[in-house]
CHARMM-style PDB file with segment names, atoms N, HN, CA, C and O in Angstrom:
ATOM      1  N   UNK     1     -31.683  54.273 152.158  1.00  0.00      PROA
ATOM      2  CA  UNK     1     -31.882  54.973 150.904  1.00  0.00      PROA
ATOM      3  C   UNK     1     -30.645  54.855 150.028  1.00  0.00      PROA
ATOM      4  O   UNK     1     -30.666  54.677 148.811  1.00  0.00      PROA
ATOM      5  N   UNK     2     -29.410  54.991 150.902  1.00  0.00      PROA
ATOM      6  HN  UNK     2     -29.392  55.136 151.891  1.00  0.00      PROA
ATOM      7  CA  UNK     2     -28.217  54.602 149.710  1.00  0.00      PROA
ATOM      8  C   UNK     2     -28.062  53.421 149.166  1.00  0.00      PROA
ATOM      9  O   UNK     2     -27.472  53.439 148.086  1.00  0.00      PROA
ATOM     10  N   UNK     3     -28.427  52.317 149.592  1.00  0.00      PROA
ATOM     11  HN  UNK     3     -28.906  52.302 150.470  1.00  0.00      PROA
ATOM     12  CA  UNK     3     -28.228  51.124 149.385  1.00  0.00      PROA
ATOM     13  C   UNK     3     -29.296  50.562 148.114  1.00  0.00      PROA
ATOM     14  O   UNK     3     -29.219  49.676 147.263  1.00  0.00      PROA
ATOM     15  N   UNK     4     -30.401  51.679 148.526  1.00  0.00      PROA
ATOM     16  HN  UNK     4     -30.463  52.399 149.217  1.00  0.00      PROA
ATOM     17  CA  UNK     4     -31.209  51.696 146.758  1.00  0.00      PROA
ATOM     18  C   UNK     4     -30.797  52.267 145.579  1.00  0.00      PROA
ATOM     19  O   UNK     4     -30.978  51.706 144.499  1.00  0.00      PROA
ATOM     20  N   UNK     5     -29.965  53.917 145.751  1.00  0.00      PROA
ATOM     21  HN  UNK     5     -29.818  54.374 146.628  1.00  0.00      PROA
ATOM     22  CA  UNK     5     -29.341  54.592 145.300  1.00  0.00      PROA
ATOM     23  C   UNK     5     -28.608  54.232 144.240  1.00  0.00      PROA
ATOM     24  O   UNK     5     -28.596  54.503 143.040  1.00  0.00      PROA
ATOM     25  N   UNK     6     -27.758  53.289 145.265  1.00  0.00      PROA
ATOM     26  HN  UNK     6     -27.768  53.070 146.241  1.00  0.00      PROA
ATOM     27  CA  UNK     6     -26.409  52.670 144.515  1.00  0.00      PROA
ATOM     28  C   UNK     6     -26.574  51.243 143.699  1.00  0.00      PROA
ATOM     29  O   UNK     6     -25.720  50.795 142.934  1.00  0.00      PROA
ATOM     30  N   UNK     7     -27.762  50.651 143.993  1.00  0.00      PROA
ATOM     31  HN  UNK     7     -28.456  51.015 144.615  1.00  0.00      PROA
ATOM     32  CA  UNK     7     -28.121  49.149 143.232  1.00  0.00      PROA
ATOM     33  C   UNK     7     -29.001  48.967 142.267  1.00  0.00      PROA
ATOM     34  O   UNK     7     -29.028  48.148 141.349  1.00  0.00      PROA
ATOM     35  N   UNK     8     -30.080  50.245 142.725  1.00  0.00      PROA
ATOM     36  HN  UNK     8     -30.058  50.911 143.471  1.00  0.00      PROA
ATOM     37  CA  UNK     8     -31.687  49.868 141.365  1.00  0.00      PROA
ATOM     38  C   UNK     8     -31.092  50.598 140.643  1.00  0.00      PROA
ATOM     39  O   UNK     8     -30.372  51.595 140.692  1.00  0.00      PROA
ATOM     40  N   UNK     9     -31.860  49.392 139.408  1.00  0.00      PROA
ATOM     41  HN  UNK     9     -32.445  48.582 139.368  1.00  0.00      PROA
ATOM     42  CA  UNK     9     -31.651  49.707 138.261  1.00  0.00      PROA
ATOM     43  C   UNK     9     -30.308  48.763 137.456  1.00  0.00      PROA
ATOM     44  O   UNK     9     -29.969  48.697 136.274  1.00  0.00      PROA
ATOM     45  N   UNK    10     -29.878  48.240 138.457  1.00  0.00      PROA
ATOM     46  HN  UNK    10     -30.153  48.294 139.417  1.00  0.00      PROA
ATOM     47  CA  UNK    10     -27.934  47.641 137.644  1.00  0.00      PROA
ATOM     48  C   UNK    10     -28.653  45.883 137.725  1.00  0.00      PROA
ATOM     49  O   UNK    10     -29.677  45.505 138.295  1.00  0.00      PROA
ATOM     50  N   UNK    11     -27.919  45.311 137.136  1.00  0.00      PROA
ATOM     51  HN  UNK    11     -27.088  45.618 136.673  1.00  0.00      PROA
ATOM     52  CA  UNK    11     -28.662  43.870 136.302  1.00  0.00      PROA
ATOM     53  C   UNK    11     -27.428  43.087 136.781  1.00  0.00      PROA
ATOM     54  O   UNK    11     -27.260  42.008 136.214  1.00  0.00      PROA
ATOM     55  N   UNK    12     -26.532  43.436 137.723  1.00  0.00      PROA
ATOM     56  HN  UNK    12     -26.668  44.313 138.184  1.00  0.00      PROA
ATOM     57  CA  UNK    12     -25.787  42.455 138.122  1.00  0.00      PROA
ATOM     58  C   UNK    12     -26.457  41.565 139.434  1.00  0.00      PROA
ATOM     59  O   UNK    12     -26.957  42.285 140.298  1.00  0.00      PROA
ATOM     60  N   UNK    13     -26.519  40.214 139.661  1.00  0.00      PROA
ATOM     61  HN  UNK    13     -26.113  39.629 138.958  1.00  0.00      PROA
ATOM     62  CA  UNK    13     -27.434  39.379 140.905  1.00  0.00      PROA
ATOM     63  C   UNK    13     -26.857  40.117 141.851  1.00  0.00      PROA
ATOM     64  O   UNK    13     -27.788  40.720 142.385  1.00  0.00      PROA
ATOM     65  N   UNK    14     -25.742  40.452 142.428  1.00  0.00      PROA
ATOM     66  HN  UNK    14     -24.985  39.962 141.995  1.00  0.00      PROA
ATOM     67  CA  UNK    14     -25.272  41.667 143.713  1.00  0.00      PROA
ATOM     68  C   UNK    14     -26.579  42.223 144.060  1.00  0.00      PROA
ATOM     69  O   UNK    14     -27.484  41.861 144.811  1.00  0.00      PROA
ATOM     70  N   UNK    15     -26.322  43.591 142.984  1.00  0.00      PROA
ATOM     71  HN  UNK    15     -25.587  43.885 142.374  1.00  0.00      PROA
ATOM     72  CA  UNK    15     -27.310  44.540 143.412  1.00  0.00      PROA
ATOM     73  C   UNK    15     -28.868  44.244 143.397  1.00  0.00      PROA
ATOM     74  O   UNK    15     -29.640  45.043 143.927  1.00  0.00      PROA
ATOM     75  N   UNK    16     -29.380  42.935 142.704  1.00  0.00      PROA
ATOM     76  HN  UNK    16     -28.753  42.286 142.274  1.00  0.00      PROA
ATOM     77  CA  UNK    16     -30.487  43.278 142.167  1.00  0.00      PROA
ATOM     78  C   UNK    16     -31.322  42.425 143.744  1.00  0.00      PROA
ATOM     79  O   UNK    16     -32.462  42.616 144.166  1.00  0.00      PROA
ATOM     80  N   UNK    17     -30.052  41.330 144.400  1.00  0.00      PROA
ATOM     81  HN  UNK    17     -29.125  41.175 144.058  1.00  0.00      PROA
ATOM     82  CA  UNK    17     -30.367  40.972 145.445  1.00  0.00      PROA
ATOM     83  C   UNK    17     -30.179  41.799 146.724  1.00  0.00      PROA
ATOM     84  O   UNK    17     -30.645  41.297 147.747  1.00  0.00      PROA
ATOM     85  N   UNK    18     -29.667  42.797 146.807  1.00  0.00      PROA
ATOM     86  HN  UNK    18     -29.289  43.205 145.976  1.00  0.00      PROA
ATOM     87  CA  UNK    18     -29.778  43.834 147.664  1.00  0.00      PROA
ATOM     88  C   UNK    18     -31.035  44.807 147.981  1.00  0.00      PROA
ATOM     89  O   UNK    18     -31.469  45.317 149.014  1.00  0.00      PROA
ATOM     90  N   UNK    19     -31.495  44.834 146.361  1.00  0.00      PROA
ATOM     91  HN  UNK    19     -31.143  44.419 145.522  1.00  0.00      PROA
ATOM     92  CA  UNK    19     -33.114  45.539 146.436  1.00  0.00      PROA
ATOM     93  C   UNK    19     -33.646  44.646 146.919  1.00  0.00      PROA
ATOM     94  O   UNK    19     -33.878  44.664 148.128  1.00  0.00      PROA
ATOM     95  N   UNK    20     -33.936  43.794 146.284  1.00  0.00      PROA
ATOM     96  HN  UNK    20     -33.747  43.779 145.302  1.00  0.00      PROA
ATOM     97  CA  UNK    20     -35.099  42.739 147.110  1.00  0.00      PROA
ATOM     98  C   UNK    20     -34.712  42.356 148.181  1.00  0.00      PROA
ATOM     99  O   UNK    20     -35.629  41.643 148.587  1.00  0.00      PROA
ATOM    100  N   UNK    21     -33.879  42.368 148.969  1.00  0.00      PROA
ATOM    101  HN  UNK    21     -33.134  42.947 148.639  1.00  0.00      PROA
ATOM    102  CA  UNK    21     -33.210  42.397 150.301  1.00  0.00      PROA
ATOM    103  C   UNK    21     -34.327  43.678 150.971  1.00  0.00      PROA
ATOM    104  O   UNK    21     -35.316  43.521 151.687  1.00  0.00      PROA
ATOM    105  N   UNK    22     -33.816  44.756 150.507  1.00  0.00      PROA
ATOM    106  HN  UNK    22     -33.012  44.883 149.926  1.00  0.00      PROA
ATOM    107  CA  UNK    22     -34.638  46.123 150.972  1.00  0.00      PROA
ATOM    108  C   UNK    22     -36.007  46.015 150.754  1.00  0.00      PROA
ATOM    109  O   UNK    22     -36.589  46.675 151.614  1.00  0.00      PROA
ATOM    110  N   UNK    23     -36.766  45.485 150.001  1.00  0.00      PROA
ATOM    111  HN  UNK    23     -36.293  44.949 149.302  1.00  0.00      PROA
ATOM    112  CA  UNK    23     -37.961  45.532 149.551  1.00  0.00      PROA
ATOM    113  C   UNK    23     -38.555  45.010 150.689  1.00  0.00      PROA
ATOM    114  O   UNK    23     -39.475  45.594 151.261  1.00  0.00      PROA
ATOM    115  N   UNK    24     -37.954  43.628 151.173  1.00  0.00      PROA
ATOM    116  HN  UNK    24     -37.206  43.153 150.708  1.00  0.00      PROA
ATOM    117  CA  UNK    24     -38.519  42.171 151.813  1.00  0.00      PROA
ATOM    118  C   UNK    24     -38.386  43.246 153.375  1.00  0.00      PROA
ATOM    119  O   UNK    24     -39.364  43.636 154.013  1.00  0.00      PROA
ATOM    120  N   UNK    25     -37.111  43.510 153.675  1.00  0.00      PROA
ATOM    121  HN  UNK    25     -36.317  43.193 153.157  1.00  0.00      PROA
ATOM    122  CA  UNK    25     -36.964  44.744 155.107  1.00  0.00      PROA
ATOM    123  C   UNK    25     -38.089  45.160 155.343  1.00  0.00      PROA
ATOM    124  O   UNK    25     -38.800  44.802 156.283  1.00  0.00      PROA
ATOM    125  N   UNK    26     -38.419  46.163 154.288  1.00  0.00      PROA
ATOM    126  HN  UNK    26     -37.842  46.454 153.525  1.00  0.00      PROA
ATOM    127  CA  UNK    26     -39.545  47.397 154.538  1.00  0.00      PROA
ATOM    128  C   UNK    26     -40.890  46.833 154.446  1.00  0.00      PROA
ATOM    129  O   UNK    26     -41.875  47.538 154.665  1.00  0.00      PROA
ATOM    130  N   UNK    27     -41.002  45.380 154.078  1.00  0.00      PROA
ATOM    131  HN  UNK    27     -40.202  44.806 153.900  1.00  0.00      PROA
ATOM    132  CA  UNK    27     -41.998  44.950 153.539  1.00  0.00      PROA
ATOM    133  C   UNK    27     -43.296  45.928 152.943  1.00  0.00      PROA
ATOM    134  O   UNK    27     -44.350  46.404 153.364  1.00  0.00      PROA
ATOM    135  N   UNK    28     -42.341  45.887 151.449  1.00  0.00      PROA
ATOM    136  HN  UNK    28     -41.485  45.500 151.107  1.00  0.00      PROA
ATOM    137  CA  UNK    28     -43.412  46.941 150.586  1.00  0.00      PROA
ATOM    138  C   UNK    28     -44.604  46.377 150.402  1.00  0.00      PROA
ATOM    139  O   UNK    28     -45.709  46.915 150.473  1.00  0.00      PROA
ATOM    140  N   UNK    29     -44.261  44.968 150.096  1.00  0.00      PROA
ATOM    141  HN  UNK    29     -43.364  44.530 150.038  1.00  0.00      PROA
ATOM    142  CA  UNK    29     -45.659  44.176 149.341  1.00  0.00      PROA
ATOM    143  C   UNK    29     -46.347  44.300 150.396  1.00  0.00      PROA
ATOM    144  O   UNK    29     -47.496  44.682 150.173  1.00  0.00      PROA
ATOM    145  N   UNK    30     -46.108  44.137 151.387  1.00  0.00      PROA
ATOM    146  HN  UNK    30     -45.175  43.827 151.567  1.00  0.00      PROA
ATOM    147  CA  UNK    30     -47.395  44.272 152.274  1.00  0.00      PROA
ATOM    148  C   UNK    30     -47.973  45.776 152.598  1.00  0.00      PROA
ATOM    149  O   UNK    30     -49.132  46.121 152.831  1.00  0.00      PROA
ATOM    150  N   UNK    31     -46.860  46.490 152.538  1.00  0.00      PROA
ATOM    151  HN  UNK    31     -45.919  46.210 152.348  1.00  0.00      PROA
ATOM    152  CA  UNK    31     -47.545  47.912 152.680  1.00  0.00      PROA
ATOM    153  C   UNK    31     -48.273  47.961 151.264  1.00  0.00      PROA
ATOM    154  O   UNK    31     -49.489  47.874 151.433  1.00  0.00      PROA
ATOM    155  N   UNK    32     -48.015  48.043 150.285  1.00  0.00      PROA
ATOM    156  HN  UNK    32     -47.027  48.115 150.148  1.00  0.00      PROA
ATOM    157  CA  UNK    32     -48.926  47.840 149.191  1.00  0.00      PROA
ATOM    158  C   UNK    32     -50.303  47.501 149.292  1.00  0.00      PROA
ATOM    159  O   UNK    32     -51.206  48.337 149.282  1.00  0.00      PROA
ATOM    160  N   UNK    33     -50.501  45.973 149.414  1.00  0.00      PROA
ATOM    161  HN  UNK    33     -49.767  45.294 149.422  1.00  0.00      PROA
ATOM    162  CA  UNK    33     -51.564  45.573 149.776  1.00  0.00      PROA
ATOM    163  C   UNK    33     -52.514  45.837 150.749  1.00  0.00      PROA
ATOM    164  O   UNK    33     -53.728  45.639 150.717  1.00  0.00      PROA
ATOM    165  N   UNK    34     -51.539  46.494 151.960  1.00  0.00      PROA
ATOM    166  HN  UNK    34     -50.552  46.655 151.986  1.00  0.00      PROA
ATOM    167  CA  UNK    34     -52.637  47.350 152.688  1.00  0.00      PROA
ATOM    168  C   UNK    34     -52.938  48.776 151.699  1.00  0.00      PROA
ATOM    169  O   UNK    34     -54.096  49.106 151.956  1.00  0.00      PROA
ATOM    170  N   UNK    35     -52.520  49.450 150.980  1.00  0.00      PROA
ATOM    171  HN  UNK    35     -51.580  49.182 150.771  1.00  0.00      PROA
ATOM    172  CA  UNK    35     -52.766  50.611 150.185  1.00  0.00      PROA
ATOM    173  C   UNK    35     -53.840  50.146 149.410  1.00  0.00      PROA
ATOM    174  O   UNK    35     -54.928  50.721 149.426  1.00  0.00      PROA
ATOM    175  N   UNK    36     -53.562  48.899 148.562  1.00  0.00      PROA
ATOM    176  HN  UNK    36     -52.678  48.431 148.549  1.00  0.00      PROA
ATOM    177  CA  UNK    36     -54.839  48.317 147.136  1.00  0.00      PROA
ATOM    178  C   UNK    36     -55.760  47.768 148.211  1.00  0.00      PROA
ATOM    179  O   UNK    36     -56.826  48.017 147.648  1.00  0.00      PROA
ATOM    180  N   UNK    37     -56.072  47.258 149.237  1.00  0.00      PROA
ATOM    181  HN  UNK    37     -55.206  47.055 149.694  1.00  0.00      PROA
ATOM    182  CA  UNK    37     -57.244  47.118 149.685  1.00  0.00      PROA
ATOM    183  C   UNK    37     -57.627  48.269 150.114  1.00  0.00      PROA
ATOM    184  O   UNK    37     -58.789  48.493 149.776  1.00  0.00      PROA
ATOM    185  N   UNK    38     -57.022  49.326 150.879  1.00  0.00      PROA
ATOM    186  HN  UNK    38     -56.078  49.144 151.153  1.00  0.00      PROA
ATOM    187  CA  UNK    38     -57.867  50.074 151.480  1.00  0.00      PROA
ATOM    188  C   UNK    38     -58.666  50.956 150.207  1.00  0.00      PROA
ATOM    189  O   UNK    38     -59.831  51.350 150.262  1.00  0.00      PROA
ATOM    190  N   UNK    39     -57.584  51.176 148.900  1.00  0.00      PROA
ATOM    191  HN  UNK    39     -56.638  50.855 148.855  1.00  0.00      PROA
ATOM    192  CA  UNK    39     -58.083  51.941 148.080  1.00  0.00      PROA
ATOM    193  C   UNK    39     -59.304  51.161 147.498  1.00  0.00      PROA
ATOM    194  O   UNK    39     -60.104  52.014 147.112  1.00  0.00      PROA
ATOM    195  N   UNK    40     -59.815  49.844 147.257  1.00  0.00      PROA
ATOM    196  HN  UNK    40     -59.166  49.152 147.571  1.00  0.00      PROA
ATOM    197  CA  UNK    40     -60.600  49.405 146.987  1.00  0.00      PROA
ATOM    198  C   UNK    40     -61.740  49.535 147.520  1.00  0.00      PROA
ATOM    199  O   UNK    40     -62.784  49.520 146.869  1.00  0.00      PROA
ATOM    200  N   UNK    41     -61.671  49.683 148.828  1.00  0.00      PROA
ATOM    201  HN  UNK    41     -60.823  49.695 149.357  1.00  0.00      PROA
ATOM    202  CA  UNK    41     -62.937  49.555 149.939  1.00  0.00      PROA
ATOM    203  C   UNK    41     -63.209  51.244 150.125  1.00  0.00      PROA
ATOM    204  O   UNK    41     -64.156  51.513 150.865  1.00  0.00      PROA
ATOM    205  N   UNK    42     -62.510  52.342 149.558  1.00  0.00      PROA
ATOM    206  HN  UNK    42     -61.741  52.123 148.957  1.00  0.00      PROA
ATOM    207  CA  UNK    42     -62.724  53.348 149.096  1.00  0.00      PROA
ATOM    208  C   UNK    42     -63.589  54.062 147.877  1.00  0.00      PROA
ATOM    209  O   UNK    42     -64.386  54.991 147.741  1.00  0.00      PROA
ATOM    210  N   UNK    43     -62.784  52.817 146.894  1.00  0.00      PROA
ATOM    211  HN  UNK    43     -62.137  52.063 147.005  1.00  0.00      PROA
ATOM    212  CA  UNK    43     -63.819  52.772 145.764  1.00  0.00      PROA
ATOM    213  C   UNK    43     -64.899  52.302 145.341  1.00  0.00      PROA
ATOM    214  O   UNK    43     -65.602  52.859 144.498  1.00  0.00      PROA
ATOM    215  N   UNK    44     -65.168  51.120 145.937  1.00  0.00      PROA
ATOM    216  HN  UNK    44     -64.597  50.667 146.622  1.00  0.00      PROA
ATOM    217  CA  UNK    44     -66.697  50.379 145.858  1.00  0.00      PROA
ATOM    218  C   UNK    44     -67.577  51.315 146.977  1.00  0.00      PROA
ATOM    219  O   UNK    44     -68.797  51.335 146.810  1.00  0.00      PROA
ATOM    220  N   UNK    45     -67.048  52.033 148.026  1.00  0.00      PROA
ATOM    221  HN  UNK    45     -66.058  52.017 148.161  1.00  0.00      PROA
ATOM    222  CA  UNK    45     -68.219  52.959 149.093  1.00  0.00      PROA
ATOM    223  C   UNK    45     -68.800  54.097 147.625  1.00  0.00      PROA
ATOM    224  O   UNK    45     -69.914  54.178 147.108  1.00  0.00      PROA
ATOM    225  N   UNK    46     -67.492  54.848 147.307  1.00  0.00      PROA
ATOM    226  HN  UNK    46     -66.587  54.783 147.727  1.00  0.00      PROA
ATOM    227  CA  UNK    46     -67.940  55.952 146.333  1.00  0.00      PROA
ATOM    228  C   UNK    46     -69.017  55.454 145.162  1.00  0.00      PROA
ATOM    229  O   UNK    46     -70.062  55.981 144.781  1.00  0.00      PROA
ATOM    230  N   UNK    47     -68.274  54.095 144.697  1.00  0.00      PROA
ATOM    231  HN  UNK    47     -67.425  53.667 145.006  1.00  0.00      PROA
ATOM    232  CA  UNK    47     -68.971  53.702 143.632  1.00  0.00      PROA
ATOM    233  C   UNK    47     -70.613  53.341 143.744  1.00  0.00      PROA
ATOM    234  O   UNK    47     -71.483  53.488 142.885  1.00  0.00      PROA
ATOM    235  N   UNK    48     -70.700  52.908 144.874  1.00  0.00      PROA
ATOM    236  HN  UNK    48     -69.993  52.789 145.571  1.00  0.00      PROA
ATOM    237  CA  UNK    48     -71.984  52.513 145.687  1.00  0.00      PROA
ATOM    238  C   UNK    48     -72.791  53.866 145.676  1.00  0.00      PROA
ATOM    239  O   UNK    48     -73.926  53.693 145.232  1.00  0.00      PROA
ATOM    240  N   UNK    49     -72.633  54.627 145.890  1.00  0.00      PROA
ATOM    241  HN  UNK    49     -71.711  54.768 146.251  1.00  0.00      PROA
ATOM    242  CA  UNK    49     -73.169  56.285 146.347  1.00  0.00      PROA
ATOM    243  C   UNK    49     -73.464  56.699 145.068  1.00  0.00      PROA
ATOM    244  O   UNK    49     -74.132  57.728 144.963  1.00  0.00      PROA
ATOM    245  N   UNK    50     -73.068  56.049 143.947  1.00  0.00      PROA
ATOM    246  HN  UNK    50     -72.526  55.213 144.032  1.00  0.00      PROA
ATOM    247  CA  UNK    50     -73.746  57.041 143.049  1.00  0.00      PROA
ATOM    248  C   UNK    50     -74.616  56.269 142.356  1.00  0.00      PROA
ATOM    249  O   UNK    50     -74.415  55.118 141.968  1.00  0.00      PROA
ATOM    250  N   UNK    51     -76.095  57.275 142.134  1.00  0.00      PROA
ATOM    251  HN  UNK    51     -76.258  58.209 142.449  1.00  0.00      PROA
ATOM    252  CA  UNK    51     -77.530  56.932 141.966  1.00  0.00      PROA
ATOM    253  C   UNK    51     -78.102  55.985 141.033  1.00  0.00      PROA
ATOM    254  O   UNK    51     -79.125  55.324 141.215  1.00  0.00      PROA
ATOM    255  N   UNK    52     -77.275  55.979 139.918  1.00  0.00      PROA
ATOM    256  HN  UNK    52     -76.444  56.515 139.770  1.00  0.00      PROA
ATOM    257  CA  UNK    52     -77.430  54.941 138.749  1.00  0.00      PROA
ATOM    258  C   UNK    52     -76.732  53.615 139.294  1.00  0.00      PROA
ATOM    259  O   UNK    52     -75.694  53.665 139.955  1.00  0.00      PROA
ATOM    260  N   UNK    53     -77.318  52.537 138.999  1.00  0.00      PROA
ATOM    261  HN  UNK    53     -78.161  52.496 138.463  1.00  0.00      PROA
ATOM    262  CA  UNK    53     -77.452  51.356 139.635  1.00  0.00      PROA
ATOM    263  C   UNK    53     -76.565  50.923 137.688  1.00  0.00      PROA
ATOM    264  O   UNK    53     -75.509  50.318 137.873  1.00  0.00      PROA
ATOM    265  N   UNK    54     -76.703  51.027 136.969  1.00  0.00      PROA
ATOM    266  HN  UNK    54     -77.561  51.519 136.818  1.00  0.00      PROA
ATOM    267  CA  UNK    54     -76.268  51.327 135.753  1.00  0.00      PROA
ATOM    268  C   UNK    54     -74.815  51.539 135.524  1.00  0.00      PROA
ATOM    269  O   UNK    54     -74.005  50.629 135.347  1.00  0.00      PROA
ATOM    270  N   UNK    55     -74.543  52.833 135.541  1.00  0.00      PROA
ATOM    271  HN  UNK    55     -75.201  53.572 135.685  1.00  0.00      PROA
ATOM    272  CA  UNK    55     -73.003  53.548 136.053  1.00  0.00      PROA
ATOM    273  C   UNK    55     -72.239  52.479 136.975  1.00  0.00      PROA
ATOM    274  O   UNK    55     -71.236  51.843 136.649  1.00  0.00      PROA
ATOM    275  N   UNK    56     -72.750  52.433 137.886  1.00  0.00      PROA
ATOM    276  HN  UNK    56     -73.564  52.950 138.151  1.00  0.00      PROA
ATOM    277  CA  UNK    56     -72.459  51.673 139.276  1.00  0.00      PROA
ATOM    278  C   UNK    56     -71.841  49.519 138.355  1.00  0.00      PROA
ATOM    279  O   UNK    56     -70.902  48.803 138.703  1.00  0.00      PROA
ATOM    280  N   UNK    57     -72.610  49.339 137.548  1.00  0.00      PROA
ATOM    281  HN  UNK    57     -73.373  49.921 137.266  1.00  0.00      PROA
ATOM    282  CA  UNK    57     -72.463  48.150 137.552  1.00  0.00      PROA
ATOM    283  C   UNK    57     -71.233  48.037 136.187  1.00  0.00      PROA
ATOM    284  O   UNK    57     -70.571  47.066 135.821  1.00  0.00      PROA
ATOM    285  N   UNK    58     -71.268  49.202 135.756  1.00  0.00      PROA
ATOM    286  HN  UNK    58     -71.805  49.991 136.054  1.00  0.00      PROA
ATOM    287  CA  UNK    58     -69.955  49.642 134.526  1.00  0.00      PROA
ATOM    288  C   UNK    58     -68.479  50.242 135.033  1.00  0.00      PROA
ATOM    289  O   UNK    58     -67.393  50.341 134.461  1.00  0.00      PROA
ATOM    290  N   UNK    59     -69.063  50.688 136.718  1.00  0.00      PROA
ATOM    291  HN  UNK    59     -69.944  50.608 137.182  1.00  0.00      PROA
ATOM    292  CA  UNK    59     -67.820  50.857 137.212  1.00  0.00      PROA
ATOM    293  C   UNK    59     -66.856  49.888 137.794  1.00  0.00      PROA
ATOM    294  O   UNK    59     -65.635  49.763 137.703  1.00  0.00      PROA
ATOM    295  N   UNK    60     -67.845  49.208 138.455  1.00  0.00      PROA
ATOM    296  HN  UNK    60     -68.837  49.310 138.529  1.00  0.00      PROA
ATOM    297  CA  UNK    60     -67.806  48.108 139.319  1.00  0.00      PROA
ATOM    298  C   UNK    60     -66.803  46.552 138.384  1.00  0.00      PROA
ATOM    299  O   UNK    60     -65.964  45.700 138.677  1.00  0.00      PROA
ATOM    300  N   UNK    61     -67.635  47.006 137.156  1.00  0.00      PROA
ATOM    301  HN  UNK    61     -68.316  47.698 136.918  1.00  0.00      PROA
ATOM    302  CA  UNK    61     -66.592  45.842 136.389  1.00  0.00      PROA
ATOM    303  C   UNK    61     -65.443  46.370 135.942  1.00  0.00      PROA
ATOM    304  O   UNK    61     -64.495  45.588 136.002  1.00  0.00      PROA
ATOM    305  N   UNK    62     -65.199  47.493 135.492  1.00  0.00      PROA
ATOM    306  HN  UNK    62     -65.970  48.129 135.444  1.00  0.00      PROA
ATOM    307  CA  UNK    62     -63.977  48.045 135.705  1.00  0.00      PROA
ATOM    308  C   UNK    62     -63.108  48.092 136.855  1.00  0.00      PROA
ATOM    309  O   UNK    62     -61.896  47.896 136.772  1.00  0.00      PROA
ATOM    310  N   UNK    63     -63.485  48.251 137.518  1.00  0.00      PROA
ATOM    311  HN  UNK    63     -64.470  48.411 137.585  1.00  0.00      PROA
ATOM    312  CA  UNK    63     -62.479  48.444 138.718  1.00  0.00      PROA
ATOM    313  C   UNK    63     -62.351  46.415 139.039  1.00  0.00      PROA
ATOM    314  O   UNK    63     -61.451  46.165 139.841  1.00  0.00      PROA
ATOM    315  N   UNK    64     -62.828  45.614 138.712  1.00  0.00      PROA
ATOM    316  HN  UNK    64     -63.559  45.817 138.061  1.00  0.00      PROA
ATOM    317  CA  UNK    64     -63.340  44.035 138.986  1.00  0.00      PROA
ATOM    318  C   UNK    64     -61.919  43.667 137.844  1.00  0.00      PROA
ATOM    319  O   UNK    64     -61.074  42.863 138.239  1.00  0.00      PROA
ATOM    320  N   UNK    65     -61.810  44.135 136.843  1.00  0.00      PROA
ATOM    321  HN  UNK    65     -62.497  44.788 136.522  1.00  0.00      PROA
ATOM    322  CA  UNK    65     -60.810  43.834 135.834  1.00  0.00      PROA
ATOM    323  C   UNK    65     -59.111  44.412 136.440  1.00  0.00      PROA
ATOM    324  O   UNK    65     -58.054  43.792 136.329  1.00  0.00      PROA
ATOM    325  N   UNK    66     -59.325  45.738 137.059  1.00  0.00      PROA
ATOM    326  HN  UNK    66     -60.184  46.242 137.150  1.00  0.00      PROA
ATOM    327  CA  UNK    66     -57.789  46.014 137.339  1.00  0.00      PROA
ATOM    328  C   UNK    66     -57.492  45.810 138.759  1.00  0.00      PROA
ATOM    329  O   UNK    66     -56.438  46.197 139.263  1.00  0.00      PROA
ATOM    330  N   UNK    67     -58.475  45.166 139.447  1.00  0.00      PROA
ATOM    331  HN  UNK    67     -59.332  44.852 139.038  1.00  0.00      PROA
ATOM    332  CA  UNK    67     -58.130  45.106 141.178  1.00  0.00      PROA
ATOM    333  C   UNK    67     -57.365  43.729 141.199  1.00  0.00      PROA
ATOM    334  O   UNK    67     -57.866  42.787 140.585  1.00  0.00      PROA
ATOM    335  N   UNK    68     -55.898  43.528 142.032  1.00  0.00      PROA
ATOM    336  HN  UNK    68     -55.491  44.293 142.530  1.00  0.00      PROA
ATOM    337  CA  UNK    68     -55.151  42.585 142.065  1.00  0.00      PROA
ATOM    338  C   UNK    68     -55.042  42.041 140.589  1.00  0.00      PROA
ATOM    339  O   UNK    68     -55.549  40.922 140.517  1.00  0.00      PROA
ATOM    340  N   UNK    69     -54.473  42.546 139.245  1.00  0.00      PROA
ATOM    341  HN  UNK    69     -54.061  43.455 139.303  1.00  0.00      PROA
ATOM    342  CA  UNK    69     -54.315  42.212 138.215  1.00  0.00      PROA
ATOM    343  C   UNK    69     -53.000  41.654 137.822  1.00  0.00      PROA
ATOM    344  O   UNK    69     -52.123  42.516 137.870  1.00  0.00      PROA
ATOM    345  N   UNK    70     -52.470  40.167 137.346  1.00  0.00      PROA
ATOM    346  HN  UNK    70     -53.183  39.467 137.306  1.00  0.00      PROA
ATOM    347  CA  UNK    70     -51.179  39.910 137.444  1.00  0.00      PROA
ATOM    348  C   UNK    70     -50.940  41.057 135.824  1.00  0.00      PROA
ATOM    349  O   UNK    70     -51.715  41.685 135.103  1.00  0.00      PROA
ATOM    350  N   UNK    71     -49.405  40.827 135.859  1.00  0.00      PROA
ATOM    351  HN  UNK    71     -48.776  40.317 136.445  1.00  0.00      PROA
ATOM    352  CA  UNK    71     -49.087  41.261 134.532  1.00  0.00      PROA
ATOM    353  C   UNK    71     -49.403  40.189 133.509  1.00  0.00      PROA
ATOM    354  OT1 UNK    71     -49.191  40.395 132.314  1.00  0.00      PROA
TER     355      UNK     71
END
């Protein structure tokens, strides 16, 4: 935690390679991606369950537009 403390956020290559040092450690991206899939396969069950086939196909493309979205 200090080693984030003291580096995010500063724009010198040092620190900014120390976060991503920590990032790559903890492997966020992958904890991430287990978070956006599971939350996905959360949201298409709910989305599924509700009665309008309608609703369902307006949600469905919404959530189709922001799931794995680059910047």
């Amino acid at each position: 935690m200090q080693v984030l403390q003291e580096n995010y956020g500063k724009k010198d290559p040092s620190s900014v390679a120390k976060v991503k040092e920590l990032y790559h450690t903890l492997n966020l991206q992958g904890v991430f991606e287990e978070y956006e899939n599971a939350s996905y396969k959360k949201l298409i069950t709910s989305i599924e369950g509700h009665p309008s086939k309608a609703v369902q196909a307006v949600l469905k493309s919404f959530l189709g537009k922001i799931y794995k979205r680059q910047k």
